[in-house]
N, C-alpha and C positions, 0 to 999 in steps of 0.2 A: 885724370886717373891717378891718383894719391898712391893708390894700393894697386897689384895686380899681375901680368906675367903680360910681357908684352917683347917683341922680336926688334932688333933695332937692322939700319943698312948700316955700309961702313961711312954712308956720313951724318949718322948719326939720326935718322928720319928712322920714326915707327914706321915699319911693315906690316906688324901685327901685334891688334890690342883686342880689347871687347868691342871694338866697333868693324873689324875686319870684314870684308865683301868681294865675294868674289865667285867667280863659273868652276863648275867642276866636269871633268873628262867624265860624260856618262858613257859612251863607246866606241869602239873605231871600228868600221862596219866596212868591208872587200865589196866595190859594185861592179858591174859588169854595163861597159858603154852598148849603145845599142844606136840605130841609125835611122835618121827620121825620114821622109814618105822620098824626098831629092838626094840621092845619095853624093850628090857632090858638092852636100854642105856638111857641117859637122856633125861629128858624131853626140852623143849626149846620152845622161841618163838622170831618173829623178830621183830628188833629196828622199832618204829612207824616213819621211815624215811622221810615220805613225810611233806614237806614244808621244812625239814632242810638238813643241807650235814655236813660231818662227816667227823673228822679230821683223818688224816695219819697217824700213827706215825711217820712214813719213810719223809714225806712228809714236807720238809724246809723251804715251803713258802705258807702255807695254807691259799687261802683265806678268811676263816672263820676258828673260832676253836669250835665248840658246843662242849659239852660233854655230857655223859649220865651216869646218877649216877643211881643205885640200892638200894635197902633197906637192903640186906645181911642178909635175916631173915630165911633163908633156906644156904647150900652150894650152891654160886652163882659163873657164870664166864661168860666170853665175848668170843664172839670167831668174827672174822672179822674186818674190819675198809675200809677206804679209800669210803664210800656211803653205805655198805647194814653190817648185823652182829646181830649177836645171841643174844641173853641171854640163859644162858644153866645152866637148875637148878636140884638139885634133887627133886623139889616141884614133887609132883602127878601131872597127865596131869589133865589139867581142874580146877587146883591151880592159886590162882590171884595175881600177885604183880604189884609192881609201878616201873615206872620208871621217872625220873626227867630229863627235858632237859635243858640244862640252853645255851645259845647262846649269838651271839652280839647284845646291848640294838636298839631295834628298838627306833622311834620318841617316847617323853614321851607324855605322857596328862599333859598340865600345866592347874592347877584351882589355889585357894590361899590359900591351903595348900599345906607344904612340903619344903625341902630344895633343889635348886639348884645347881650345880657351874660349871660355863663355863669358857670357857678359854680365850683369851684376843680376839679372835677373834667371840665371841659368843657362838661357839661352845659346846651345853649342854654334859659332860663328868661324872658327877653324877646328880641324882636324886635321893630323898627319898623316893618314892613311889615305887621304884624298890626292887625285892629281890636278892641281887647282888648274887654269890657264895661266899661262907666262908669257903676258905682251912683254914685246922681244919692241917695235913702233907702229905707228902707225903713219900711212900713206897718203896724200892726199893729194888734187888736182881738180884742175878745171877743165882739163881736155885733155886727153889722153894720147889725140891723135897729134895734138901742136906739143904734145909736152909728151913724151912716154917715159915709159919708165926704165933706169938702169941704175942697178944699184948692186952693193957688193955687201954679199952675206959670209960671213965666219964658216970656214967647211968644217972645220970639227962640230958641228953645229948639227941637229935635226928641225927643220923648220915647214911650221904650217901657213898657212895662208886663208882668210877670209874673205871676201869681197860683200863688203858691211853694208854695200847699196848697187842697186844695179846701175851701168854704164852703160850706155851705147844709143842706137838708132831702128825704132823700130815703126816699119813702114810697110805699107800696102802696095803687091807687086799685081800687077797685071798678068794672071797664069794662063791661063787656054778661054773659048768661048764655050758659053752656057748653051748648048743646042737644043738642049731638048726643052728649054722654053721658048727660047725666041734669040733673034739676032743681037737685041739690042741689049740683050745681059752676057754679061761674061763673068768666068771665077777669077776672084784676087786671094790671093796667099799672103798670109802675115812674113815677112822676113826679117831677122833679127839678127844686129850684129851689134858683139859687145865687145869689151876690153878683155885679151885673156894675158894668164900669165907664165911664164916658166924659169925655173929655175934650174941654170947648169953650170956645175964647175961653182958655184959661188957666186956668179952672176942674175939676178932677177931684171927681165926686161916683158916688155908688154908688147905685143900686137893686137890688130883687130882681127877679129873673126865673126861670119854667121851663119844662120843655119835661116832653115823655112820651120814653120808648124805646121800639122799634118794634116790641118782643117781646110780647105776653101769654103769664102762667101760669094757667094753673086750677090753685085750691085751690079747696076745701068751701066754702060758701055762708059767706060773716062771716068766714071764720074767721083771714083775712088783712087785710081794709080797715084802711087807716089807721095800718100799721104803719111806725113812725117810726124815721130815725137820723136825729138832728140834730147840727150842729158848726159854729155861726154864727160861728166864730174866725176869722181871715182874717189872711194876711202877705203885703204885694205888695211886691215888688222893681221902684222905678221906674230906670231908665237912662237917661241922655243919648245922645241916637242923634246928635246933632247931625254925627258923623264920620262917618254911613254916607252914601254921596251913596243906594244905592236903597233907602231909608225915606222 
């Protein structure tokens, strides 16, 4: 880039030029936890989905990447992906928290304030009116339960939290017999338990948690209990919110 308007760090690395990429704050949105069918698992409520789609982990050529950050002000966790998914807290049912969604920058408002930069073909790739994301690091592991997590965050700080793929152990429990067909069926309940997180004092630490879903299937007696997919791997994308004033 010969010519051009470009943002330098202080060691000297572009930040931003015509090739700049990056998520932008589309809203912070107040949910209300609510409690699934076993009350003495966790509470939970679901991602505010509509108008956006939700990345995959799995998934190599996502058309879009939204993410969804949490505030970590209780033990929090995610559980789903690929369009629909939890938030799974130990907040009290009827407890209120945030979630941030940040996505790809839709058309900006140009007035004559703010900084631009487009790329040689027009194309606007920042804008200063935006609240971009600001990966703060990112987490990773291969077991959550052999390795958790403790790690110390800056308290002048406001800081969000993603959990970029789900974690945990989800298995087929054995709940009550199927009577009204016969002896030899019973209901099994999916039970889920993931990595959550919270952050207090400047401290970030992980435990486990889980809940049930609110569905039973009948299989044959045995012939489902205790059937496992596990994946304790975990990747969390932490963010500096400190720019959003509603975080």
């Amino acid at each position: 880039m010969p010519h051009g308007y470009r943002i330098l760090g202080p060691s000297g690395a572009v930040q931003i030029d015509q090739h700049y990429r990056n998520l932008m704050l589309r809203s912070v949105q107040s949910v209300t936890t609510t409690s699934p069918d076993k009350t003495n698992y966790q509470t939970f409520t679901q991602y505010p989905k509509n108008g956006y789609s939700y990345l995959n982990a799995a998934n190599e050529d996502p058309v879009t990447t939204p993410l969804i950050f949490f505030p970590a002000d209780a033990y929090t966790g995610t559980y789903g992906g690929g369009g629909s998914g939890s938030l799974v807290t130990n907040k009290a049912r009827g407890g209120v928290t945030k979630l941030a969604i940040f996505d790809v920058p839709t058309p900006p408002p140009i007035n004559k304030w703010g900084r631009i930069v487009r790329t040689a073909g027009g194309v606007i790739t920042y804008y200063s009116g935006y609240k971009y994301l600001r990966v703060h690091s990112v987490l990773t592991g291969s077991n959550y339960l052999t390795n958790p997590i403790n790690l110390s965050l800056p308290t002048d700080r406001k800081w969000g939290f993603c959990c970029f793929k789900w974690a945990g152990r989800t298995r087929l429990d054995d709940d009550r017999a199927y009577d009204q067909i016969g002896s030899n069926l019973r209901f099994y309940r999916t039970r889920r338990e993931i990595m959550a997180i919270r952050l207090a004092g400047g401290g970030l630490t992980s435990t486990d948690m889980s809940y049930m879903d609110d569905s039973d299937y009948a299989f044959p007696d045995a012939a489902w209990d205790h059937q496992d997919s596990v994946d304790r791997s975990y990747a969390i994308i932490i963010a500096d919110m400190t720019h959003v004033p509603e975080w």
